[in-house]
C-alpha positions as CSV (number, residue, x, y, z in Angstrom):
1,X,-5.0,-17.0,14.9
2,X,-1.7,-16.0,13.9
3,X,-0.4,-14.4,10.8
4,X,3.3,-13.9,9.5
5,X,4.1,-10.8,7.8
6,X,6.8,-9.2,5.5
7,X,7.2,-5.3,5.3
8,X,6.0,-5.5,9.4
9,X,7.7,-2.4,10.3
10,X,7.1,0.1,7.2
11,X,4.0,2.3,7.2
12,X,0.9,0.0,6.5
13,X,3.0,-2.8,8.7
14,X,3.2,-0.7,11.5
15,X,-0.5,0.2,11.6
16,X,-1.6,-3.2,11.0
17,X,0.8,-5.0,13.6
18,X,-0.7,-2.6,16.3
19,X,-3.7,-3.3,15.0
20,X,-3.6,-6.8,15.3
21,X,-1.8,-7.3,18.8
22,X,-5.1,-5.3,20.0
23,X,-7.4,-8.2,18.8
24,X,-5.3,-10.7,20.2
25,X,-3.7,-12.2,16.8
26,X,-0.2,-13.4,17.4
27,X,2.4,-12.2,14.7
28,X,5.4,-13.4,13.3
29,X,7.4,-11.3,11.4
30,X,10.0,-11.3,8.6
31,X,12.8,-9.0,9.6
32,X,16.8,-8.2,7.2
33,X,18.2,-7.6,10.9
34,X,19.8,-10.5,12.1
35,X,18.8,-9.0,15.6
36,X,15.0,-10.4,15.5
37,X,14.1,-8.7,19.1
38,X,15.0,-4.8,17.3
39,X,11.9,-4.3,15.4
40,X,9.5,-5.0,17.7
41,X,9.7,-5.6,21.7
42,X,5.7,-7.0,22.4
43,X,4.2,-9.8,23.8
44,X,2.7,-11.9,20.4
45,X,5.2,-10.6,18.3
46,X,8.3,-12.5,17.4
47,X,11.1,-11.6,14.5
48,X,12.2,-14.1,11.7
49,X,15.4,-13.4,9.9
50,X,15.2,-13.3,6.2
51,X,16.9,-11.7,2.9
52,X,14.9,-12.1,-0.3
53,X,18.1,-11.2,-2.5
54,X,20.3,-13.7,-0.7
55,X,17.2,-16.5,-0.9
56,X,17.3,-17.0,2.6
57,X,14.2,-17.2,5.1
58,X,14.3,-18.6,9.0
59,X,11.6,-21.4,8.1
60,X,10.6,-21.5,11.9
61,X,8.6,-18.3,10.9
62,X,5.5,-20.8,9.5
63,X,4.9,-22.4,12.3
64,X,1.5,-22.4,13.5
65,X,1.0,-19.5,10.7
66,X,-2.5,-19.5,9.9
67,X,-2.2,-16.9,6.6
68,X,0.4,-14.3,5.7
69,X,0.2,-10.7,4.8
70,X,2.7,-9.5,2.1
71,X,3.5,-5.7,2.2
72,X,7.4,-6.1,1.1
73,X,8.8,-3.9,-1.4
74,X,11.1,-0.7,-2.0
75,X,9.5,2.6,-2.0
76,X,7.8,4.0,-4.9
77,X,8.4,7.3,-3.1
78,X,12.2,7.8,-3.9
79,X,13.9,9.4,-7.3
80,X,13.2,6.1,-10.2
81,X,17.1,6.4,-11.0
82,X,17.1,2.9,-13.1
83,X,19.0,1.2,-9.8
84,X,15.9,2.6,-8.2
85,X,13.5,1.4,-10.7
86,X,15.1,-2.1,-10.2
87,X,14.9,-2.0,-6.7
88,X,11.4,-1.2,-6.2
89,X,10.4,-4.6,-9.2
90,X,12.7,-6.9,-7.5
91,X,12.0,-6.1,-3.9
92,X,8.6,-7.2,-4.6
93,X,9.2,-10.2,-6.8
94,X,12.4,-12.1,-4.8
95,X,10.3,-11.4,-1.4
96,X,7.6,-13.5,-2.8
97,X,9.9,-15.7,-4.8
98,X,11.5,-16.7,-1.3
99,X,8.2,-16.8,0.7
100,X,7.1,-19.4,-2.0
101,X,9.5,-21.6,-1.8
102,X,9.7,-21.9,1.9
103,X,5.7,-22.6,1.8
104,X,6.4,-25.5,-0.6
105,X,9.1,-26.9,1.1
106,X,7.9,-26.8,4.5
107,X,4.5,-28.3,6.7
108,X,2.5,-25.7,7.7
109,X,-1.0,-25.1,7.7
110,X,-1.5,-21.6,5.5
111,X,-4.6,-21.2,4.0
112,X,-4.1,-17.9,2.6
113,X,-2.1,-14.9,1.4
114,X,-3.1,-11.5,1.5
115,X,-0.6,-9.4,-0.7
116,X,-0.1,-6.0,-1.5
117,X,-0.8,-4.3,-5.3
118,X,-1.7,-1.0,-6.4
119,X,-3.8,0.9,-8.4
120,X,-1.1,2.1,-10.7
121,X,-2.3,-0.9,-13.2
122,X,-5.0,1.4,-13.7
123,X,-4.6,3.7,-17.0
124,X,-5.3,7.5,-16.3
125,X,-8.8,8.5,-17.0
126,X,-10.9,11.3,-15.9
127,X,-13.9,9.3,-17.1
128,X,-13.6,5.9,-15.8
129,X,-14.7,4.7,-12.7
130,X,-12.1,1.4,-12.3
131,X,-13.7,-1.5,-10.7
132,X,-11.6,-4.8,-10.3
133,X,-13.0,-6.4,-13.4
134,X,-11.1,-3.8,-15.3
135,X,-8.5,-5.4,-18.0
136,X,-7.0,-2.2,-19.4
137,X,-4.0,-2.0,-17.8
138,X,-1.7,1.9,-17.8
139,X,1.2,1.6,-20.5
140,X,3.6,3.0,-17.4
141,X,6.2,1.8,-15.3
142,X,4.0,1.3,-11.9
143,X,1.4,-0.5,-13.8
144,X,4.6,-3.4,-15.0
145,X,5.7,-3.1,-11.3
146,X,2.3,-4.1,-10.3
147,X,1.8,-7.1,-13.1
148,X,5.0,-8.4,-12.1
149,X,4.0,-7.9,-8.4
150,X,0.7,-10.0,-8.8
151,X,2.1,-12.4,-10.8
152,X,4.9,-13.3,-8.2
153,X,2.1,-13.8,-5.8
154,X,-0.2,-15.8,-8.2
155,X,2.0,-18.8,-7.9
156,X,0.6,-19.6,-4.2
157,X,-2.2,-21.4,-6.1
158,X,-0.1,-24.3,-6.8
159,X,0.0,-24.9,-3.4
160,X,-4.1,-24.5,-3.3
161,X,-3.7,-21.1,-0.9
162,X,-6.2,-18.6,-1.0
163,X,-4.9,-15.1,-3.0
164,X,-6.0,-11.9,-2.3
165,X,-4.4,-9.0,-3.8
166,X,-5.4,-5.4,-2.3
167,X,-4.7,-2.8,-5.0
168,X,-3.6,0.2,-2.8
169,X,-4.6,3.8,-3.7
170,X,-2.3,7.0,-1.9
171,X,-2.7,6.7,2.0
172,X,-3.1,9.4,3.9
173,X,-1.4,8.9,7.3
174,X,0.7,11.1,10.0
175,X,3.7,9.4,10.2
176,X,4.6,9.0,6.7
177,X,4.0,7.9,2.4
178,X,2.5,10.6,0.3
179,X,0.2,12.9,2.8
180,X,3.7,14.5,4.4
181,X,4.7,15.7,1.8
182,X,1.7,16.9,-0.2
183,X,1.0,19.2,3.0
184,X,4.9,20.7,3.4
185,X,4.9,22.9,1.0
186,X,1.4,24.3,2.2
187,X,2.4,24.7,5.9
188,X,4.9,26.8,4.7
189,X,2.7,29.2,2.4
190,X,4.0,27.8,-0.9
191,X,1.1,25.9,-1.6
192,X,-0.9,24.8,-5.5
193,X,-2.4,22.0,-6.9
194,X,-0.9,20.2,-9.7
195,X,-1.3,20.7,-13.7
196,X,-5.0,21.6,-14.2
197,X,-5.9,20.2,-10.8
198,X,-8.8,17.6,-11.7
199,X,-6.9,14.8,-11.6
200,X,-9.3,12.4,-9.4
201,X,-7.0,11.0,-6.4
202,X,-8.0,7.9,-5.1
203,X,-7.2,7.7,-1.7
204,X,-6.9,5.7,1.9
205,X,-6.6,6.5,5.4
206,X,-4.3,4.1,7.1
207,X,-6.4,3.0,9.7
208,X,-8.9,1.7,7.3
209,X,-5.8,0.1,5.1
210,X,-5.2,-2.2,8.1
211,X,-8.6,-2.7,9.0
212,X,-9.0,-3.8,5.2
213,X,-5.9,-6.3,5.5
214,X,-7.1,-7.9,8.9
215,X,-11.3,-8.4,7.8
216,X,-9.8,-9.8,4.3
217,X,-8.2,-12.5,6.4
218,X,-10.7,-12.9,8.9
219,X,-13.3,-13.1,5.6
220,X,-11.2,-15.4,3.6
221,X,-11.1,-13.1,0.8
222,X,-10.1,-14.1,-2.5
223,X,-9.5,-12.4,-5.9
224,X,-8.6,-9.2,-6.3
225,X,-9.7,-5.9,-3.8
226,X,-9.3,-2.0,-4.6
227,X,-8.2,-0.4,-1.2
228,X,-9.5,3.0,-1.4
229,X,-12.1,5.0,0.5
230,X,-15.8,5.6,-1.4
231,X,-15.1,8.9,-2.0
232,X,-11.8,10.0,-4.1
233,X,-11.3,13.9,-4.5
234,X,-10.1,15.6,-7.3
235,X,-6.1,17.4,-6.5
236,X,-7.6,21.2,-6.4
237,X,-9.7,20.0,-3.6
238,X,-7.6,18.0,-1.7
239,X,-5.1,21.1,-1.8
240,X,-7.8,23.5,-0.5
241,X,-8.6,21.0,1.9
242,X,-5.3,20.4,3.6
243,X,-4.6,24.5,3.4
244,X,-8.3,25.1,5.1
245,X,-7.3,22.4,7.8
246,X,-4.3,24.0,8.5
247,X,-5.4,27.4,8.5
248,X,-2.6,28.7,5.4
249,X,-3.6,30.4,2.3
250,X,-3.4,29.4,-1.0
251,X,-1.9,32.4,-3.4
252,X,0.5,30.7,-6.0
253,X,-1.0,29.5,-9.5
254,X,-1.0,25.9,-10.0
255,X,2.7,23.9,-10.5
256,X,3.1,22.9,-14.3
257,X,3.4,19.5,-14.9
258,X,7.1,20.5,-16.7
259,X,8.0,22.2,-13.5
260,X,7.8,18.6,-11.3
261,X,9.1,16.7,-14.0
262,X,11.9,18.6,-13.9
263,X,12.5,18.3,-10.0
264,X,11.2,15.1,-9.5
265,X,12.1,13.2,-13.2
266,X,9.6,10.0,-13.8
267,X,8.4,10.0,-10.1
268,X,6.5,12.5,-10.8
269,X,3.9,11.0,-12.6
270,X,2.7,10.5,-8.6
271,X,1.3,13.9,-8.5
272,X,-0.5,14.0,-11.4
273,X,-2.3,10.3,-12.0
274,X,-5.9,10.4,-12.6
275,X,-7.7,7.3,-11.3
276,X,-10.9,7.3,-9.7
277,X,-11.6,3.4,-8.1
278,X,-14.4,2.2,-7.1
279,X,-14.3,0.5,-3.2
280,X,-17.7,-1.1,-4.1
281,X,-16.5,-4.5,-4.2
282,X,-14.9,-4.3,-0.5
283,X,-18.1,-2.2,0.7
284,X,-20.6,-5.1,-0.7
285,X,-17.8,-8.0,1.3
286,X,-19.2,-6.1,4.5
287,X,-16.1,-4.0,4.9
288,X,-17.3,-0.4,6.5
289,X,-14.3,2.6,5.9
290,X,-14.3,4.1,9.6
291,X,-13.0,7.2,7.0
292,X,-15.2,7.0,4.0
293,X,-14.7,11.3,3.2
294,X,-11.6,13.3,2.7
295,X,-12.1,16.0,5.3
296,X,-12.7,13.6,8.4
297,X,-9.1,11.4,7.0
298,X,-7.1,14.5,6.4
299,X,-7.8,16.0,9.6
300,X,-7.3,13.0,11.6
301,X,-3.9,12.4,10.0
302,X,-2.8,16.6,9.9
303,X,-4.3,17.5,13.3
């Protein structure tokens, strides 16, 4: 088998390429180096130049390309300055824009995409448990990121691909995204959950992220996946949690929502999202979470 991705070298990419070379998939990657060998130096693994804002795409990166996994796209996890903002839509759209095209315009023999999407579609709700059926869709800017996202992706259907879109929830992992940061501030003492603290945070170790990418293509998964452990945890708990794992107190009262707005601006709607989604649908597929619970993910990824 072998599988092209985009977004190879980022967080998720990372995992899954290591992932994959260990059960002997070969990879090609799309890479905005023009040096193809910097990213990665393997056996299995070769670069492709590409720029989605310039339209350009090395073609040669479909051959013998089986399905691709889609994970390009600008950090959510930066300031949303409107430049920013822009940044993180476009990324997402032009990457698959370009993909498309090259697809349409070349042979190959793809059968199926797997793309990234997030559960920021999901409204906030302390209540509702969001399965993928769910139409009600957040009135916020990541929920519009994400409709434009899927919809860029959608169009492989004219070319009678397979689609699967795995809506991401916050994952937890050492070497970077949300987890990092979240336990900063409590290493050093100055930890507190957010607003009240409820807030339900759905959540994925990194390992199982991958794990979920590489069994949707070996399953042929179609349709539309939530990628998020069985067992979300409110923001009080996770907090205690990460402070009990690493053996720091927790003294100050909890943050004010005002307080991060101010520091953060828009982002920081991050921190205080309440959506609890269900990881049913995956879990009745056949996919087992190696990290179904909170305390087993947080101290494999803080230890």
């Amino acid at each position: 088998m072998r599988i092209l991705i985009t977004g190879a070298t980022g967080l998720v990419g990372t995992e899954l390429t290591k992932l994959l070379l260990q059960n002997d998939v070969s990879i090609h990657y799309l890479t905005l180096s023009n040096d193809e060998k910097k990213a990665f130096d393997r056996p299995n693994c070769v670069g492709f130049h590409w720029n989605p804002e310039q339209g350009i795409i090395d073609e040669n990166c479909l051959l013998g390309v089986d399905a691709i996994i889609h994970l390009a796209g600008a950090t959510i996890a930066k300031r949303w300055t409107s430049k920013q903002k822009q940044a993180i839509i476009e990324s997402r759209i032009l990457s698959s824009n370009v993909l498309f095209k090259a697809v349409k315009e070349n042979p190959n023999q793809i059968t199926q995409i797997v793309s990234a999407s997030a559960i920021g579609i999901y409204p906030d709700s302390h209540s509702a448990v969001y399965t993928e059926t769910s139409t009600a869709v957040d009135p916020g800017f990541l929920a519009h990121v994400v409709q434009k996202w899927e919809e860029s992706v959608d169009k492989f259907k004219l070319l009678n691909i397979k689609i699967c879109k795995l809506r991401t929830s916050t994952v937890f992992a050492k070497e970077g995204g949300a987890l990092p940061v979240m336990a900063k501030p409590i290493k050093m003492g100055f930890g507190a959950a957010f607003g009240n603290g409820k807030q339900i945070q759905s959540w994925i170790h990194v390992h199982d992220l991958a794990r979920l990418y590489f069994f949707a293509v070996q399953n042929g998964w179609e349709g539309i996946y939530n990628a998020a452990s069985p067992n979300p945890i409110s923001n009080a708990a996770q907090t205690k949690l990460i402070a009990k794992i690493l053996h720091k107190p927790l003294w100050l009262p909890n943050i004010p929502r005002f307080v991060m707005k101010l520091l953060l601006g828009e982002m920081h709607e991050l921190l205080f999202n309440d959506k609890n989604v269900s990881a049913q649908k995956a879990i009745n597929a056949g996919f087992t979470f190696d990290f179904p619970d909170p305390e087993s993910a947080l101290r494999d990824t803080l230890q």
